[in-house]
C-alpha positions as CSV (number, residue, x, y, z in Angstrom):
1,X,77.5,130.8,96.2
2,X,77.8,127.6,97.6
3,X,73.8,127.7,99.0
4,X,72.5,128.6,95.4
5,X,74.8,125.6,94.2
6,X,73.4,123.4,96.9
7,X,69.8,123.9,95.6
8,X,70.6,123.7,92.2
9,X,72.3,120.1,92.9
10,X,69.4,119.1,94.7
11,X,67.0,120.2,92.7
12,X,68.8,118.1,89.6
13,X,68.7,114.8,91.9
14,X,65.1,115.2,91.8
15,X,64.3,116.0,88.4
16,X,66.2,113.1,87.0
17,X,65.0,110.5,89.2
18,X,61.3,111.6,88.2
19,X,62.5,111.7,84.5
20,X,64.0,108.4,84.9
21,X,60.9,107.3,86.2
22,X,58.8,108.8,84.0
23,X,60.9,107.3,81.1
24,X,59.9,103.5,82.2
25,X,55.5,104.9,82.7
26,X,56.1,106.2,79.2
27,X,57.4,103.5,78.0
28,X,55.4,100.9,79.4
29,X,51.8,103.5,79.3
30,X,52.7,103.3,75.4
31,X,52.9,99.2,74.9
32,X,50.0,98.8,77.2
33,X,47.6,101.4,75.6
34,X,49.2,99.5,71.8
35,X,48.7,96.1,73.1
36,X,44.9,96.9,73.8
37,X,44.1,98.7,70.7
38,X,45.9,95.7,68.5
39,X,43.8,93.5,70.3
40,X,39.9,95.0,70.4
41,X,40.4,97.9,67.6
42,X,38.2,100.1,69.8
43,X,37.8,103.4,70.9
44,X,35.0,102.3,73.8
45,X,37.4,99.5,75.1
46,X,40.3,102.1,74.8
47,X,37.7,104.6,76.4
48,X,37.0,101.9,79.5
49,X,40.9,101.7,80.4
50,X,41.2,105.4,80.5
51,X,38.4,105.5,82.3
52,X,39.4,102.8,84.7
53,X,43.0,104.8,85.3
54,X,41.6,108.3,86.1
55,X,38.2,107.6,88.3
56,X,40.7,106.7,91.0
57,X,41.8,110.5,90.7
58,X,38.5,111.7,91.0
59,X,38.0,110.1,93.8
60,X,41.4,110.6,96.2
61,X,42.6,114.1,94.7
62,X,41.4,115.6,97.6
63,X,43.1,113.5,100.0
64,X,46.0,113.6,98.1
65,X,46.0,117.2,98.2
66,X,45.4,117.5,102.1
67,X,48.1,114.1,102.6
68,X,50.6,116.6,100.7
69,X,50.1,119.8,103.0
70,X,49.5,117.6,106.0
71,X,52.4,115.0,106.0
72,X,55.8,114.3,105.0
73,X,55.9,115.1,101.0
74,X,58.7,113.1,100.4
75,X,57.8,109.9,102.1
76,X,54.2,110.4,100.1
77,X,56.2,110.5,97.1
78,X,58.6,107.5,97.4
79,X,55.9,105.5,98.9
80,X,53.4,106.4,95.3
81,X,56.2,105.2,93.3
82,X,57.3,102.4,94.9
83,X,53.7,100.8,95.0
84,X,53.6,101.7,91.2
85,X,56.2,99.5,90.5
86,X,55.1,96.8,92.6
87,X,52.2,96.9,91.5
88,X,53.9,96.6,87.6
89,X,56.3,93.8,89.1
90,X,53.2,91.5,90.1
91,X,51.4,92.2,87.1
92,X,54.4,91.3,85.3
93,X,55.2,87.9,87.2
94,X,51.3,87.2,86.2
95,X,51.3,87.8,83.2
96,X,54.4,85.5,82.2
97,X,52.8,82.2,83.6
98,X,49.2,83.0,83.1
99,X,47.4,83.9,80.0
100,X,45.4,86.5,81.6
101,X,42.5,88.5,79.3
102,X,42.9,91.7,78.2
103,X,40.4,93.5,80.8
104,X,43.0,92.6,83.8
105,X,45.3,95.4,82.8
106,X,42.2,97.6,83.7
107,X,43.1,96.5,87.5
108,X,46.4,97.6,86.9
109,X,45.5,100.7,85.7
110,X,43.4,101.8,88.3
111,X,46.5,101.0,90.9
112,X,48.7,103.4,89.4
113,X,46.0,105.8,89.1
114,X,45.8,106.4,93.0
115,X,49.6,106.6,92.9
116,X,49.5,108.8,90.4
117,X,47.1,110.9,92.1
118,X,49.0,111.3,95.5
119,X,52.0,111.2,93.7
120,X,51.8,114.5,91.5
121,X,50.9,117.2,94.3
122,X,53.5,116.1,96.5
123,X,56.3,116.2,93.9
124,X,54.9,119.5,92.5
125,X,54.3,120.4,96.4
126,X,58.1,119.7,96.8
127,X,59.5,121.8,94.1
128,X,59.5,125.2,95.7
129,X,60.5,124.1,98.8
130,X,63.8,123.1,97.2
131,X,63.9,126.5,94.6
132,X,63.8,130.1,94.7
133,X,60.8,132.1,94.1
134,X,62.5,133.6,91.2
135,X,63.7,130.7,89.9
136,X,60.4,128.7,89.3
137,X,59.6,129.1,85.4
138,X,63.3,128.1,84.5
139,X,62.7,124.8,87.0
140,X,59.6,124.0,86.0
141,X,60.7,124.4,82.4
142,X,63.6,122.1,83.1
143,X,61.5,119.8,84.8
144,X,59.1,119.8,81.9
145,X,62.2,119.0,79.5
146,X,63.1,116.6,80.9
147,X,59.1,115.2,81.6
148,X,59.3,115.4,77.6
149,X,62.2,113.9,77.3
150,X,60.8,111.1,78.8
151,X,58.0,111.4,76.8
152,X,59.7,111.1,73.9
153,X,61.8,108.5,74.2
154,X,59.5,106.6,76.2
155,X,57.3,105.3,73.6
156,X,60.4,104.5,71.0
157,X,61.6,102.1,73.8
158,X,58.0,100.7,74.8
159,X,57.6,100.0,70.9
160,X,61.2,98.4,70.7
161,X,60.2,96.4,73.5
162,X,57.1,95.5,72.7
163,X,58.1,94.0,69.1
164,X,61.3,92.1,70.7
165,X,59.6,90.9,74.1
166,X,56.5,89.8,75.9
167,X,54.2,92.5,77.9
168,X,55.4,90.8,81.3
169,X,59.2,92.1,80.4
170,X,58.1,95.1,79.1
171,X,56.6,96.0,82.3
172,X,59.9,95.6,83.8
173,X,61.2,98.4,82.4
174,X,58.6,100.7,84.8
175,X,59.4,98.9,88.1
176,X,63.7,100.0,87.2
177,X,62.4,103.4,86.6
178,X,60.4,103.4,90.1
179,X,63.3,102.3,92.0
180,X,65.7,105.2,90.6
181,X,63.4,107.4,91.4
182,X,62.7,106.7,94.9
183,X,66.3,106.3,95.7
184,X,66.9,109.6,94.0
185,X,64.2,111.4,96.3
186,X,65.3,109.3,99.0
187,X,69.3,111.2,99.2
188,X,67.4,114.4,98.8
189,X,67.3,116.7,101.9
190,X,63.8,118.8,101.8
191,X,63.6,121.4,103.8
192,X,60.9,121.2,106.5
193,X,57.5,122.5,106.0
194,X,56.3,125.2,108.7
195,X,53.2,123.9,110.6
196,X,50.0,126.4,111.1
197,X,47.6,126.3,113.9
198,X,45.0,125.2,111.1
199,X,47.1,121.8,110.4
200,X,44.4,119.3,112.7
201,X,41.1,121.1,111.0
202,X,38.2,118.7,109.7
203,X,38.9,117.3,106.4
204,X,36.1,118.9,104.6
205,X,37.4,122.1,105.7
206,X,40.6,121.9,104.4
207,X,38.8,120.8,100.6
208,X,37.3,123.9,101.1
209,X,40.0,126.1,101.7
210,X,41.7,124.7,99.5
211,X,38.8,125.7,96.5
212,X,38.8,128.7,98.2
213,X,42.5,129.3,97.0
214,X,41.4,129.9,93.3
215,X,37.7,131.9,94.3
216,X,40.3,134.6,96.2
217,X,42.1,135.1,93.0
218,X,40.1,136.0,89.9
219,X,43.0,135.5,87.9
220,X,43.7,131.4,88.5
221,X,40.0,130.9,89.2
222,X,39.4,131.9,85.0
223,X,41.9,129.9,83.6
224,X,41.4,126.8,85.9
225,X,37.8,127.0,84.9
226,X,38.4,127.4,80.8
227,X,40.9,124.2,81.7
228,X,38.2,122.4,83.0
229,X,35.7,123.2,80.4
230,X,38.2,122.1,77.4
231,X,40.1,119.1,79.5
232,X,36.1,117.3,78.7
233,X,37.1,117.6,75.1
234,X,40.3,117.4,75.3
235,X,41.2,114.5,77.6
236,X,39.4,111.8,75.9
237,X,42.1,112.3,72.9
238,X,45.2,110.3,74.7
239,X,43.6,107.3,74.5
240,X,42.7,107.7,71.1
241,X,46.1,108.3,70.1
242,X,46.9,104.9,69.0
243,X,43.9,104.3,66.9
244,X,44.7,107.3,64.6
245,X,47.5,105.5,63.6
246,X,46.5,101.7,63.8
247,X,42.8,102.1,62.2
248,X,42.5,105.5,61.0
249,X,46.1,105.6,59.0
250,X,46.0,101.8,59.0
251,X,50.0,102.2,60.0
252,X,52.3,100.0,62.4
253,X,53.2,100.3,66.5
254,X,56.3,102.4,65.4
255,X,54.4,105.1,63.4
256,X,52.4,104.9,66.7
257,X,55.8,105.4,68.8
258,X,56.5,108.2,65.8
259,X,53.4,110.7,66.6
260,X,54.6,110.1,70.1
261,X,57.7,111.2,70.0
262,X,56.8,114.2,67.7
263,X,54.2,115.1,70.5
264,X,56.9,114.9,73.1
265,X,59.4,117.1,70.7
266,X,56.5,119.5,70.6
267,X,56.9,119.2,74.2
268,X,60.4,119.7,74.7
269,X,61.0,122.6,72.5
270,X,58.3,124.9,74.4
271,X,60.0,123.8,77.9
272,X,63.3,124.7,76.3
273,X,62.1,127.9,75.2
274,X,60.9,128.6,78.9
275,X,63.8,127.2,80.7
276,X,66.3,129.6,78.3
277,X,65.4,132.5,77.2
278,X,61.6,133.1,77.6
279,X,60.8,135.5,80.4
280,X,57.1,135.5,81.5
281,X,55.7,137.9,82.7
282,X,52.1,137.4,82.2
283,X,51.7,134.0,83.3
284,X,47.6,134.0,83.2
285,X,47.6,135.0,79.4
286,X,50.1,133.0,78.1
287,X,48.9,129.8,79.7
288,X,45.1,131.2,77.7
289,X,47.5,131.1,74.5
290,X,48.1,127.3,75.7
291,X,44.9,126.2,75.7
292,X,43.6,127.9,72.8
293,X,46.6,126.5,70.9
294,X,45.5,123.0,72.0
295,X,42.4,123.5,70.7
296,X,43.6,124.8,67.0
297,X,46.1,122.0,66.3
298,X,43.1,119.7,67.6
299,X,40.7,120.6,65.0
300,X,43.1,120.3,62.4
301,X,44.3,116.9,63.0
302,X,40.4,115.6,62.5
303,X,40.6,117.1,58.5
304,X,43.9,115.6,57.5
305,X,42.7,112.9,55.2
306,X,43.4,109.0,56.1
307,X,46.5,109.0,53.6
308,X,50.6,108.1,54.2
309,X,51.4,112.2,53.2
310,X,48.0,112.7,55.7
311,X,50.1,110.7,58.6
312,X,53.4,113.0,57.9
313,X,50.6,116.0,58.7
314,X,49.3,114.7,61.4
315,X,53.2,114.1,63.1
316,X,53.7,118.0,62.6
317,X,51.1,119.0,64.1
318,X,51.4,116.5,67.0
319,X,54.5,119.0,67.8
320,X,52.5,122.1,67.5
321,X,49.8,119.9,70.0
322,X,52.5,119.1,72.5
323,X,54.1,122.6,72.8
324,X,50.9,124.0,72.9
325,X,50.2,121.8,75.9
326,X,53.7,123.5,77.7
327,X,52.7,126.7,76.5
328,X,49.7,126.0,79.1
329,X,51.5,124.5,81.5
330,X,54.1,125.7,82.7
331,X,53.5,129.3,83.2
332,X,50.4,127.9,85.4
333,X,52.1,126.1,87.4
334,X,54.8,128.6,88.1
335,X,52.0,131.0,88.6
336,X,50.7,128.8,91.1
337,X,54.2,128.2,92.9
338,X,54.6,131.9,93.1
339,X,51.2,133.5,94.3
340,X,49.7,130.1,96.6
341,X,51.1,129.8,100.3
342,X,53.3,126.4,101.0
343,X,51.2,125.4,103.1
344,X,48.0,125.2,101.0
345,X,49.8,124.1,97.8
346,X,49.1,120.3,97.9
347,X,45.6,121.6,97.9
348,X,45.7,123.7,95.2
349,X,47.6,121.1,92.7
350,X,45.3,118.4,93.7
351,X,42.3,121.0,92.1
352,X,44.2,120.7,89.2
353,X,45.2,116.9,89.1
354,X,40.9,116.4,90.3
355,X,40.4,118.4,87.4
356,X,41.6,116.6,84.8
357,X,40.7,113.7,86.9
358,X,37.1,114.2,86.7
359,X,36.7,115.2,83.4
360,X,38.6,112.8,81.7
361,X,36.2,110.2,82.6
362,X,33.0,111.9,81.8
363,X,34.6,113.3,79.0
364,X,35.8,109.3,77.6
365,X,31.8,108.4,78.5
366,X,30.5,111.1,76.1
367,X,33.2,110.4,74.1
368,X,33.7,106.8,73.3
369,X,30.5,106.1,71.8
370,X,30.9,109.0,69.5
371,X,34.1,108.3,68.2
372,X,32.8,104.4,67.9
373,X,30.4,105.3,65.4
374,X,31.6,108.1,63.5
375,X,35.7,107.9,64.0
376,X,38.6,109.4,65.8
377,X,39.3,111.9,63.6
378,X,35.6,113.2,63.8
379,X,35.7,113.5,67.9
380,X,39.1,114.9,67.3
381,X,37.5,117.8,64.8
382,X,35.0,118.1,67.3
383,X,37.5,118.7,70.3
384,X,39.4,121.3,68.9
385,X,35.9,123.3,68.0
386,X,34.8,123.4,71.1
387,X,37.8,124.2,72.9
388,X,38.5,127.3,70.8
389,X,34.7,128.6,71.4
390,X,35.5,127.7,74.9
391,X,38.7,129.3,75.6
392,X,37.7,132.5,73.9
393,X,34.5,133.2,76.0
394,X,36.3,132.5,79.0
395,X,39.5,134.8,78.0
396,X,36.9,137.4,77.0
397,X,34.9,137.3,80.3
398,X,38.6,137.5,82.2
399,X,39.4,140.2,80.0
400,X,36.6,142.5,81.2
401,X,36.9,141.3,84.6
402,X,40.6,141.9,85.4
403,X,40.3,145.6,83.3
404,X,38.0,146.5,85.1
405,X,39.9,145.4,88.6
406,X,43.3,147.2,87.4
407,X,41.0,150.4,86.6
408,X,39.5,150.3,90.4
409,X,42.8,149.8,91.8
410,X,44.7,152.9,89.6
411,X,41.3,154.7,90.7
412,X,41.9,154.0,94.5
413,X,46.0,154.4,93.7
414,X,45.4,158.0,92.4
415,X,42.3,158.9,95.2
């Protein structure tokens, strides 16, 4: 009794210091991205600083994934925060006695992007080290309630904020949450990580055994892939957010801070759902619901006309976006938690965050320009069309493929 109480403790510790410091990113992600579009009104600029934020993942996610099997996760961890909120705390200092232009936040951006990027594998890396096998969709539900949480309170206090004070204390708010966070981590005990012969291997080596984690198993290999084919739609759309509201529904920062928080309800409903009463038990499928989800509520939000009872549309199906995001999630990750050896999981979340990583740029490339001439709403339509063609070929193709494995193996099972 007292051991399962011991890893439930712990495992609390860390979840709220990360949703404590995920509370101040929100918060500060959501002034930032409102105090750009206020001042260019564009998608391309808009397009540049989310560009500008995840290159720096496509270039260090597989370092970050090999720095999290190789070397101390927690350490990793603390130190990604920490230089995140320094990083906030000069731009802050800055920004209150110079008038610095708009592209500097760029700079910024990119910074927190390689923290970000070391950051996430180690702390998902961590996570089964501290909790049961068994136990992993509940946690990762909880953890993803509480990541919505953050998500949704976030923006309310980056828009309060930004309407009472100047960016520079705004930002302030982010280098608090780092803090927390890191001392949170910090009174943690992880248990240690079992070293393989394979630990000193060439680096290139370990990228590819790391890929080679999702070619063994047919299952993760489909649904990473339909990911990555809709995350080039799909990704593009956060930084678009705010212009839906400013120039397409020609409303204020706290309508903006209102379809955020309706995303993150979205959000927290679905990880509710998982961390309660929801049993999973296939996690593959459910995360294909996810996706295709994603892609329903995407199309729909490009055809709700630019009207004040349009916006109220557009809030709903923000929720129906955001637990269709969990719906993804969470069984994914748990899937991966479950099935991937400890050793090779920094690898295999680093995949994941590379994904995302890389196609988010090339997606905002492709994207920007469109949206620039023909509107938001229009790449949003688009999105959602394309990611429900996408999923579907992909879920059929897995379909046939893993039938036809589980009618081999009762074959062999019966021979």
């Amino acid at each position: 009794m007292k051991k399962i109480q011991k890893w439930k403790s712990q495992f609390i510790i860390v979840a709220l210091g990360q949703a404590v410091s995920m509370l101040g990113s929100h918060g500060v992600q959501f002034a930032l991205i409102w105090w750009l579009a206020e001042k260019t009104s564009s998608p391309f600029m808009l397009g540049i600083s989310g560009l500008v934020a995840y290159l720096p993942m496509s270039l260090f996610s597989p370092i970050a994934g090999i720095a999290a099997d190789r070397y101390n996760r927690k350490f990793i961890s603390i130190f990604s925060d920490m230089a995140m909120g320094i990083t906030a705390l000069i731009y802050a200092v800055l920004l209150y006695f110079f008038d610095l232009p708009v592209w500097t936040v760029c700079i910024m951006l990119c910074v927190r992007g390689i923290g970000s990027t070391f950051q996430q594998p180690a702390i998902q890396s961590i996570i089964p080290q501290l909790v049961p096998k068994d136990q992993l969709i509940k946690t990762n539900g909880w953890m993803q309630l509480l990541s919505s949480g953050s998500f949704l309170i976030g923006p309310v206090i980056g828009a309060v904020l930004y309407s009472l004070f100047p960016m520079s204390i705004v930002l302030m708010s982010d280098v608090a949450g780092a803090i927390l966070a890191s001392i949170a981590l910090a009174i943690v005990k992880i248990p240690k990580l079992e070293k393989t012969e394979n630990e000193e291997q060439h680096f290139v080596a370990e990228i590819k055994e790391g890929l080679q984690v999702f070619k063994e198993d047919k299952r993760l290999f489909y649904i990473v892939a339909a990911e990555a084919l809709c995350m080039f739609f799909y990704a593009p759309l956060s930084s678009f957010y705010p212009l839906m509201t400013s120039d397409y529904f020609q409303l204020s920062a706290m309508h903006g801070s209102a379809v955020e928080l309706s995303f993150a309800v979205g959000m927290m409903v679905a990880s509710l759902l998982f961390s309660s009463v929801l049993k999973v038990e296939r996690k593959i499928r459910v995360s294909f619901i996810g996706l295709f989800g994603m892609g329903s509520t995407s199309l729909i939000c490009g055809v709700i006309p630019p009207t004040y009872v349009g916006w109220f549309f557009f809030a709903a199906s923000c929720i129906c976006l955001g637990a269709s995001g969990n719906v993804h999630t969470i069984p994914l990750t748990a899937y991966i938690q479950e099935t991937v050896a400890p050793e090779k999981m920094g690898r295999a979340f680093s995949v994941l965050t590379l994904i995302s990583s890389v196609t988010m740029p090339i997606g905002l490339l492709f994207s920007s320009p469109i949206a620039e001439q023909v509107g938001v709403n229009v790449w949003f339509f688009i999105s959602g069309l394309c990611m429900i063609l996408l999923t579907s070929l992909v879920f059929i193709r897995y379909s046939v493929k893993t039938e036809a494995s589980e009618k081999r193996y009762n074959e062999e099972k019966t021979n």
